[in-house]
C-alpha positions in Angstrom: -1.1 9.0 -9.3 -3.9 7.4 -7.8 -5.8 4.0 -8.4 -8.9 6.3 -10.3 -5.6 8.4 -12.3 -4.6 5.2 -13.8 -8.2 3.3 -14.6 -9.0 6.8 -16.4 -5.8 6.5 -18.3 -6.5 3.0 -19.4 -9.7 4.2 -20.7 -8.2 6.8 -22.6 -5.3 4.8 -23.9 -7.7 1.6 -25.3 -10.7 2.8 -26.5 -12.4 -0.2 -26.2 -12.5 0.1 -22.7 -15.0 2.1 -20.5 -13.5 3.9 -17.7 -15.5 1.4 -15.3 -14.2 -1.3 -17.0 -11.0 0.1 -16.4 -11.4 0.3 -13.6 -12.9 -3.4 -12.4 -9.9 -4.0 -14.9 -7.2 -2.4 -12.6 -8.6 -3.7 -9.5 -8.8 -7.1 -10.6 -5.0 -6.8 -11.4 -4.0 -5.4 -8.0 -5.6 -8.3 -6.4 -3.7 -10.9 -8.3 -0.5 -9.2 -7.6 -2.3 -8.9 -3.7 -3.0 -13.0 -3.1 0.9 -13.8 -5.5 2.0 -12.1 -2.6 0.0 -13.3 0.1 0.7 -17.2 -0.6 4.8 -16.3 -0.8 5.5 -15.6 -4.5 7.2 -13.2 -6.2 5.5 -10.8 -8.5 7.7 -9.8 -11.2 7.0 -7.5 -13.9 9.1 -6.9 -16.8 10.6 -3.7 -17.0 9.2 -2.5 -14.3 10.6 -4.5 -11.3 10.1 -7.2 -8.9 8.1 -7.2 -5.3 8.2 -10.0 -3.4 8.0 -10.4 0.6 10.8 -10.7 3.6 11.1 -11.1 6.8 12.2 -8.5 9.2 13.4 -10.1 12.9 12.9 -9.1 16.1 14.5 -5.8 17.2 15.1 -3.6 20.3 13.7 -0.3 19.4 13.4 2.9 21.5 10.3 5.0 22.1 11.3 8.7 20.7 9.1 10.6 23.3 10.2 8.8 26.4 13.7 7.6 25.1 12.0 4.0 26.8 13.2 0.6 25.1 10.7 -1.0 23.2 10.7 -4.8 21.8 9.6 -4.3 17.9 8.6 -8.0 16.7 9.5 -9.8 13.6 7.0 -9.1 10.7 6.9 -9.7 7.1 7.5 -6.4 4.7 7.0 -6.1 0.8 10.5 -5.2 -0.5 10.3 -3.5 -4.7 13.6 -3.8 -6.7 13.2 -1.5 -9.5 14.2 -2.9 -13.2 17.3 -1.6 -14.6 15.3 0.0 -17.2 13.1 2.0 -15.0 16.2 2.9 -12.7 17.7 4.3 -16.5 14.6 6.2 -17.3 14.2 7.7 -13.8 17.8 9.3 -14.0 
């Protein structure tokens, strides 16, 4: 389901709503949940689960055409932790 999937099912669901608006809606959301992430802190919604960001340390890697050792540096990754609610429903 893409970005467009889920601002026209917005619009559909509320009718209040144009499908624009849902859109400018939707985006506005994803870049709340964006900069809570940016600045460190957890974004957590109910029922649905938690992201939040970690750190991932330096490695030794290996280059799978030439089988040469590569150093892979530390990085930060978003982690999701699904709710147990949306873990039931996906069973």
């Amino acid at each position: 389901m893409t970005r467009s999937d889920l601002a026209k099912r917005l619009a559909r669901q509320f009718p209040g709503i144009s499908a624009p608006g849902a859109k400018e809606l939707l985006d506005h959301f994803l870049l709340a949940m964006k900069e809570g992430l940016e600045s460190g802190d957890t974004v957590e919604l109910r029922d649905f689960g938690v992201l939040r960001i970690r750190d991932k340390k330096r490695r030794n890697g290996r280059n799978p055409r030439t089988g040469e050792k590569v150093d892979v540096p530390a990085k930060k990754v978003i982690y999701f932790k699904q709710s147990r609610i949306l873990k039931g429903k996906l069973k």
